[in-house]
N, C-alpha and C positions, 0 to 999 in steps of 0.2 A: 551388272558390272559398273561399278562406279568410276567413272573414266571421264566425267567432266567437269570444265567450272563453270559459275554463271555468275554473273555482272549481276547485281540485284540492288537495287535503291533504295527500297521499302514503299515502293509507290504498287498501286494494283496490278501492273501488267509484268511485272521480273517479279514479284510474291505470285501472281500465281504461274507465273516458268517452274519457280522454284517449286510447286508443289503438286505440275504437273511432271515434273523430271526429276524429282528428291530420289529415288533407286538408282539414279546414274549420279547426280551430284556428291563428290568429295570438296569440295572446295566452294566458295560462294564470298565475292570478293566485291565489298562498298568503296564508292571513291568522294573523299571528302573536299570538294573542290572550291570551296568559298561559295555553293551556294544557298540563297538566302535559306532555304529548306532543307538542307543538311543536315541540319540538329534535331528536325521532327522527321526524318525520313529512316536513318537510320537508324534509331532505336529500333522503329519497324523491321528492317531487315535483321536487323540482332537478334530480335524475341522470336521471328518465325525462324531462322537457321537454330536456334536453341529449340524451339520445339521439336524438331526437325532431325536435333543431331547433329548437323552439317555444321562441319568445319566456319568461321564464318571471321574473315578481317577486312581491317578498314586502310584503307591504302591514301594516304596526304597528297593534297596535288595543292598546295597553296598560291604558289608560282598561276595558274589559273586567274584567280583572283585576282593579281599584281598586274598583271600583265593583256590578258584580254579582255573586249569588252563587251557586253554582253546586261541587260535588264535582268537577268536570273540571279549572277553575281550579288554577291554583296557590297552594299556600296557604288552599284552603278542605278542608269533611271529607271525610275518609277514599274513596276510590273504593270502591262496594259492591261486593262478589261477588255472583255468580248470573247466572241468564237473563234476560235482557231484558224477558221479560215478567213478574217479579218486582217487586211496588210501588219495590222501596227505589231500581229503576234510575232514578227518576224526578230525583232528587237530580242528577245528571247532566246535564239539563236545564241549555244557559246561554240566557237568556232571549232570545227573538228574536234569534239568533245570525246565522240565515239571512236575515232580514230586515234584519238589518245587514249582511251581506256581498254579498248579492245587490245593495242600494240603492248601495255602492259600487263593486260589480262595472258597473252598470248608467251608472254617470259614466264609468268608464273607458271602456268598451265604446263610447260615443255620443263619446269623448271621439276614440276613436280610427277614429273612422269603422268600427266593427264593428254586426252586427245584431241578433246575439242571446249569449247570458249561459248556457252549459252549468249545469247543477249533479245531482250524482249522487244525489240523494235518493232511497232506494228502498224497496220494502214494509216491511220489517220494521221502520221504523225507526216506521212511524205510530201504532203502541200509545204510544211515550212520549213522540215530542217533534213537539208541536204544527204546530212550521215545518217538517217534511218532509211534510206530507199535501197532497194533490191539492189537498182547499178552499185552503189558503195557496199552494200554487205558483200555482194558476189569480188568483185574488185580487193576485200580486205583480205575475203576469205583467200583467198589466189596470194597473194601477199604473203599471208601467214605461213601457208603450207609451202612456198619457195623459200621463204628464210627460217625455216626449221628442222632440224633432223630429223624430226617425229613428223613432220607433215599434222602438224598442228591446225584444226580447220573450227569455221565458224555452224552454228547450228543458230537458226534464225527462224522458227517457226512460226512464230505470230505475223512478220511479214506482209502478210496477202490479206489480214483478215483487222477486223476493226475492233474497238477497245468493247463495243457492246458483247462481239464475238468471245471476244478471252474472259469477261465478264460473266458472261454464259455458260465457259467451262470453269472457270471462280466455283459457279453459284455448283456443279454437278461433284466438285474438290469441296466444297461444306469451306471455303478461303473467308475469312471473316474479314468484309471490305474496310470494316469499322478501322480494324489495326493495319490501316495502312495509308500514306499520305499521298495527296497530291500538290494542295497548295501550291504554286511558287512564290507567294507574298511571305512567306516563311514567320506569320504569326501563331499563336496558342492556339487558333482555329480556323479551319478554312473560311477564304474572303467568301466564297461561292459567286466571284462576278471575274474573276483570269477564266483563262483559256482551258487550266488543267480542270477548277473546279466546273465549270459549265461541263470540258465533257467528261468529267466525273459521275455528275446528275443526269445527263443522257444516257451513259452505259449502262448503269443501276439500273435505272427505272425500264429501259428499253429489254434488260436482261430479268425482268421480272424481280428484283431482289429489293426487299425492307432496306432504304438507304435510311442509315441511322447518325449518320457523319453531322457532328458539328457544324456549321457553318455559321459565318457572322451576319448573311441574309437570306 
């Protein structure tokens, strides 16, 4: 039964939501938000929802860009290097991004007679940014389902488990890491020295999989 949508970016962890959940996916919704990797990420989400079948649009948040601040953004500083769990990846941070994407996932979704709202947020991500943690999915989900008539709810299954983990179910889905981005220095190749590339190279390798990804070191 196809009764859901999913937030999908074109990065490895919403590709492979989407292709462990493609029998229930109608809908599969990118948000182009001024950041620097927008331009290489969703082609990715375009080509696998065409594989796919799945329905698949790009929803403008420009106002984003203008307005908040954030190293991700375009036009704000410098993307830091390092690991993730480094202070400076905080800068990275766009502020309630997910709460802004999920509240308009959540109109389409009830808009379109769907039930529930995928979104790939998963462990590693809870050290720095606030809108992937358990407390805010549980908290939106609640939210959603009071201001809708359909009881519109969120499905958040990565959650608890880390990027080598969804990696792992990647590699068992045949998910071809190759077409999909993480960058956020938003060049023709990954930097491989941010926070996304490094634990790009951890999950791959730690998931046993041929990384075949570009990178500029």
């Amino acid at each position: 039964m196809k009764d859901s949508l999913i937030v999908v970016s074109g990065g490895m962890d919403s590709v492979t939501l989407l292709y462990e959940y493609a029998e229930r996916i109608a809908l599969a919704v990118s948000f182009d938000y001024g950041a620097n990797h927008n331009a290489q990420e969703i082609p990715f989400a375009r080509l696998h929802c065409a594989r796919l079948g799945i329905k698949h649009i790009v929803i403008p948040l420009a106002f984003m860009k203008e307005y908040f601040k954030s190293s991700l953004l375009s036009g704000g500083e410098a993307i830091p290097e390092g690991h993730y769990a480094d202070e400076n990846m905080k800068s990275t941070v766009v502020p309630f991004r997910n709460g802004i994407m999920l509240s308009i996932a959540c109109g389409i979704a009830e808009s379109n007679g769907l039930k529930q709202v995928l979104i790939a947020n998963h462990g590693g991500d809870h050290a720095i940014y606030p809108d992937c943690r358990s407390e805010f999915i549980h908290a939106m989900d609640s939210a959603m389902r009071a201001g809708t008539y359909e009881n519109i709810g969120i499905s958040a299954p990565y959650t608890h488990i880390s990027k080598s983990d969804i990696a792992a179910r990647g590699k068992k889905l045949q998910v071809n890491y190759a077409e999909t981005w993480s960058c956020y220095k938003g060049g023709t190749r990954h930097c491989g020295k941010c926070g996304t590339c490094i634990e790009r190279k951890e999950a791959l390798r730690e998931a046993g999989i041929d990384d075949t990804t570009e990178y500029e070191c």
